[in-house]
N, CA, C and O of each residue as an XYZ file, in Angstrom:
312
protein
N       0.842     -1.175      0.000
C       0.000      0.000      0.000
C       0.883      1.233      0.000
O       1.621      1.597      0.915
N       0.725      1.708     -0.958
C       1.614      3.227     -1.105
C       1.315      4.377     -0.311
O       2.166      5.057      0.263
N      -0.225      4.623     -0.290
C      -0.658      6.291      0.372
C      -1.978      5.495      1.342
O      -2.969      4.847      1.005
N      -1.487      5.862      2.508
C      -3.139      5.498      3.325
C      -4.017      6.481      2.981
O      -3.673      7.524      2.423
N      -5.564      6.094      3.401
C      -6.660      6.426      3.503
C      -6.828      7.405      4.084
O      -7.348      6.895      5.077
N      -6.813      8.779      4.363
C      -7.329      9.912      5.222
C      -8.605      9.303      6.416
O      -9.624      9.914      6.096
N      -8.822      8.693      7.206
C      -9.720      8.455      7.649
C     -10.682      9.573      9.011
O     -11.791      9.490      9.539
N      -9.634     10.439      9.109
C     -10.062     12.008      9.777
C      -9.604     13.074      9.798
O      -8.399     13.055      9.548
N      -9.989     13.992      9.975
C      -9.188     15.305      9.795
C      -8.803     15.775     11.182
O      -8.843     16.996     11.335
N      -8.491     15.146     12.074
C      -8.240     15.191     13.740
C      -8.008     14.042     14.718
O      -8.861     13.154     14.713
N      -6.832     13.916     15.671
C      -7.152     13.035     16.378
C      -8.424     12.428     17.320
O      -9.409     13.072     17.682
N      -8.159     11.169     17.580
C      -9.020     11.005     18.545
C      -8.597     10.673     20.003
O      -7.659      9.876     20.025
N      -8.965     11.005     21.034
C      -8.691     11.697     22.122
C      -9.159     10.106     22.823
O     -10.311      9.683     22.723
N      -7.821      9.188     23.674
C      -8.636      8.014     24.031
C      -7.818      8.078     25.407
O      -6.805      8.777     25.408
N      -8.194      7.375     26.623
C      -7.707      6.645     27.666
C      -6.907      5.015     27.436
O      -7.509      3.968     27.200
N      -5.576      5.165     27.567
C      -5.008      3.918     26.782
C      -4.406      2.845     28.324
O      -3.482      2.981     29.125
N      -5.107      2.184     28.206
C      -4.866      1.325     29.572
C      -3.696      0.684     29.385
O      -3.246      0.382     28.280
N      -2.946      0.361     30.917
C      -1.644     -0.257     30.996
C      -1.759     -1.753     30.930
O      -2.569     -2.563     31.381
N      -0.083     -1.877     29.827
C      -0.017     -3.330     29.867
C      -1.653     -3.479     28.471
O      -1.323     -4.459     27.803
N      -2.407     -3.196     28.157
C      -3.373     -3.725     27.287
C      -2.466     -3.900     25.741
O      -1.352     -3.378     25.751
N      -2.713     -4.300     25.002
C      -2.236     -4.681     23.608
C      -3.236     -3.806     22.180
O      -4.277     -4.108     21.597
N      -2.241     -2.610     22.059
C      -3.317     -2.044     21.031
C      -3.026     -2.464     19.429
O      -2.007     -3.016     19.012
N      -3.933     -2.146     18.822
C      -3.751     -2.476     17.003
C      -4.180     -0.849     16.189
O      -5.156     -0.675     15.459
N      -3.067      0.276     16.601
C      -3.290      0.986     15.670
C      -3.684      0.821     14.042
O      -2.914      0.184     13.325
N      -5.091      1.505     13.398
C      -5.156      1.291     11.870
C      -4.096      1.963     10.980
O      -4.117      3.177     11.187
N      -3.549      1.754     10.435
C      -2.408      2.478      9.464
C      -2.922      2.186      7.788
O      -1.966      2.163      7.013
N      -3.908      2.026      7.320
C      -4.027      1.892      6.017
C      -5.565      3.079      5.762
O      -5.897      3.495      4.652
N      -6.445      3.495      7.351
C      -7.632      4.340      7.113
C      -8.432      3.721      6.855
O      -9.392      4.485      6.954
N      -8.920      2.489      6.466
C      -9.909      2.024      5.892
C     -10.875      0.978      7.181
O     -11.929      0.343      7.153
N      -9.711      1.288      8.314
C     -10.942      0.328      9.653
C     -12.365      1.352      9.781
O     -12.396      2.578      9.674
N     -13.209      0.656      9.976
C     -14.186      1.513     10.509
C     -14.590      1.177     12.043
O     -15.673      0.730     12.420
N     -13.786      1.407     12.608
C     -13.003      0.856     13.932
C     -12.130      2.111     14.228
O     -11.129      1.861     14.900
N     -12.260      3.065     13.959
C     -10.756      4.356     13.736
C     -10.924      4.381     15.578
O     -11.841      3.988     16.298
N      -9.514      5.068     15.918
C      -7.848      4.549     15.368
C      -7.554      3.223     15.037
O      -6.487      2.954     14.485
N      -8.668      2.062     15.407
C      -7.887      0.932     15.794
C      -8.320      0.121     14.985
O      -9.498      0.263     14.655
N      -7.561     -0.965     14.407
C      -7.694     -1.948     13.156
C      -8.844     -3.156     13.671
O      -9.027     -3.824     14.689
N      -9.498     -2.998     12.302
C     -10.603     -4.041     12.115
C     -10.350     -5.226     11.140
O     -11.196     -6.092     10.913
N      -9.254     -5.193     10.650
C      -8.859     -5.882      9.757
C      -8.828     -5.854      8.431
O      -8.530     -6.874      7.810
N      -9.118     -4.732      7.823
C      -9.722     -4.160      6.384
C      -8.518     -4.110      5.925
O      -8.584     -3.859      4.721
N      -7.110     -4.257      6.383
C      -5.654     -4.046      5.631
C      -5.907     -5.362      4.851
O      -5.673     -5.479      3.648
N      -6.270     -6.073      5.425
C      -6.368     -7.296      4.570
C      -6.904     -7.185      3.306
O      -6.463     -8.031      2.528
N      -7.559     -6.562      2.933
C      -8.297     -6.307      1.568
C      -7.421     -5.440      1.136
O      -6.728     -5.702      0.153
N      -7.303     -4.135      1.880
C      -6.519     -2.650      1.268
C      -5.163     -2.979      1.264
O      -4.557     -2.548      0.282
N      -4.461     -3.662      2.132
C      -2.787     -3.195      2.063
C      -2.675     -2.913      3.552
O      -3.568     -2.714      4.376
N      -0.912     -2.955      3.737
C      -0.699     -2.259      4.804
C      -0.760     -3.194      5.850
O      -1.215     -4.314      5.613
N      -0.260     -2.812      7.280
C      -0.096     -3.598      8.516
C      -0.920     -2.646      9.509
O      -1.267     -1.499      9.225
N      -1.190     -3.338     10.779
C      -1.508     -2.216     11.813
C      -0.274     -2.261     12.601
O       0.614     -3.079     12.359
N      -0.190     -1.194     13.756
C       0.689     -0.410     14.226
C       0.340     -1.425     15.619
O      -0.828     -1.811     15.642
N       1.075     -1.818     16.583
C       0.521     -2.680     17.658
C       1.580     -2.429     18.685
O       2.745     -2.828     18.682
N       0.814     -1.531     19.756
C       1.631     -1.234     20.824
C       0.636     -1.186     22.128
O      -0.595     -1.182     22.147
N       1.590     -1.150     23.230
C       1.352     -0.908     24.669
C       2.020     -0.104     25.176
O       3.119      0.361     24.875
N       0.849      0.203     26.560
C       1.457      1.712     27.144
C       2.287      1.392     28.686
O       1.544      0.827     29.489
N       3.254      1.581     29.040
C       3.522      1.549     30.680
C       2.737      1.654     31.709
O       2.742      0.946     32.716
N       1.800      2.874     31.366
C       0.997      3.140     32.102
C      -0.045      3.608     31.594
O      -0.020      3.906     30.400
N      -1.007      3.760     32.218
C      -2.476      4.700     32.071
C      -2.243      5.883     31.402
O      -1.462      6.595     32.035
N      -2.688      6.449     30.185
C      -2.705      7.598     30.150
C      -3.410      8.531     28.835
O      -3.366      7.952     27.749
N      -3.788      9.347     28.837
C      -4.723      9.504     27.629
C      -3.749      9.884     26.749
O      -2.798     10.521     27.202
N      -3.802      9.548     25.241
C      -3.781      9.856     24.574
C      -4.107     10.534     23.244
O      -5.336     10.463     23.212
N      -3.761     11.070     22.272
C      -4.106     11.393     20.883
C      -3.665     10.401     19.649
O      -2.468     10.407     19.361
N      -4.516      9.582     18.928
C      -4.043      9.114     18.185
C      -4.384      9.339     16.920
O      -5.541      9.755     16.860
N      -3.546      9.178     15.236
C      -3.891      9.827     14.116
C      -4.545      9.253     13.550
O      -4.340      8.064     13.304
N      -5.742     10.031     13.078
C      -6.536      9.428     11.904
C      -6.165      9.972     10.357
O      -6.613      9.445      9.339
N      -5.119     11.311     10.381
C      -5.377     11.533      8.315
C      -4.031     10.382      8.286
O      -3.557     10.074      7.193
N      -3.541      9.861      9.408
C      -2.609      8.483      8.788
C      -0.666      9.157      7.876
O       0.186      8.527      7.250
N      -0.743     10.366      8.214
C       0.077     11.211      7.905
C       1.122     11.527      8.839
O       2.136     12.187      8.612
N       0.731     10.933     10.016
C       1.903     11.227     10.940
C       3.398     10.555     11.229
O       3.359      9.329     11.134
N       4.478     11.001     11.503
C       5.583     10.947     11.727
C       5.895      9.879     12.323
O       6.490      8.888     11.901
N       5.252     10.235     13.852
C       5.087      9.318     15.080
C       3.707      8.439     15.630
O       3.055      8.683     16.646
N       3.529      7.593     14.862
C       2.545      6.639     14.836
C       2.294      5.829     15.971
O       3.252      5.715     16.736
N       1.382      5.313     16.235
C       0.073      5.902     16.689
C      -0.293      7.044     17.136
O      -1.496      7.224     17.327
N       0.791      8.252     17.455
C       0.467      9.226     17.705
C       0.255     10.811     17.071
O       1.136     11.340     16.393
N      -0.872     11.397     17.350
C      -0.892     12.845     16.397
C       0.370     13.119     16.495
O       1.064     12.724     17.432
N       0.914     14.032     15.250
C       1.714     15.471     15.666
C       1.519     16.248     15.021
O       2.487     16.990     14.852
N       0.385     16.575     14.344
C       0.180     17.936     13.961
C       0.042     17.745     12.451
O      -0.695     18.444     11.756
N       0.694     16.893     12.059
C       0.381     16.905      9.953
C      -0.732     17.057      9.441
O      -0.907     17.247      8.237
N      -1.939     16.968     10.600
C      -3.374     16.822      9.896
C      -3.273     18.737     10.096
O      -4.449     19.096     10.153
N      -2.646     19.593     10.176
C      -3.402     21.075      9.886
C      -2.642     21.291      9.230
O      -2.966     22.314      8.627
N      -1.032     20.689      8.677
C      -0.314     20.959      7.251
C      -1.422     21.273      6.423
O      -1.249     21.543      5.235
C-alpha cells in the first residue's frame, strides 16, 4: 500500500490502559478508527501494535500522515 486512507481530519482523544495490547489502523480504511478491524487485509498495509507503561490519555492519528505513529503530531493542519 503506497498512500493510506485519510480516515479524519483530527485526532481522537482516548484513555489507553496499561499493559493492554493495542492495534493501531495504518491503512484508514478500519471503521473501527484509530484501531484496526482488519480491512488491511483487503486494502494493504499492517496495523501499528503497541502498549502503554501506564495509564494515560492519549491522541491518536486518523489523516494516517503522521511521523510518530500511533500518535498525532500535527500533519493533519499541514
Amino acid at each position: 500500500m503506497s498512500t493510506p486512507k485519510r480516515a479524519g481530519n483530527e485526532p481522537i482523544a482516548i484513555e489507553l490502559e496499561k499493559d493492554k495490547r493495542y492495534a493501531w489502523c495504518s491503512c484508514g480504511y478500519s471503521e473501527d478508527q484509530p484501531f484496526c478491524n482488519g480491512a488491511h487485509k483487503k486494502e494493504g498495509g499492517i496495523p501499528i501494535v503497541f502498549t502503554v507503561v501506564e495509564e494515560k490519555k492519549a491522541y491518536l492519528c486518523t489523516c494516517k500522515l503522521t511521523k510518530t505513529p500511533p500518535y498525532c503530531d500535527g500533519t493533519h493542519k499541514v
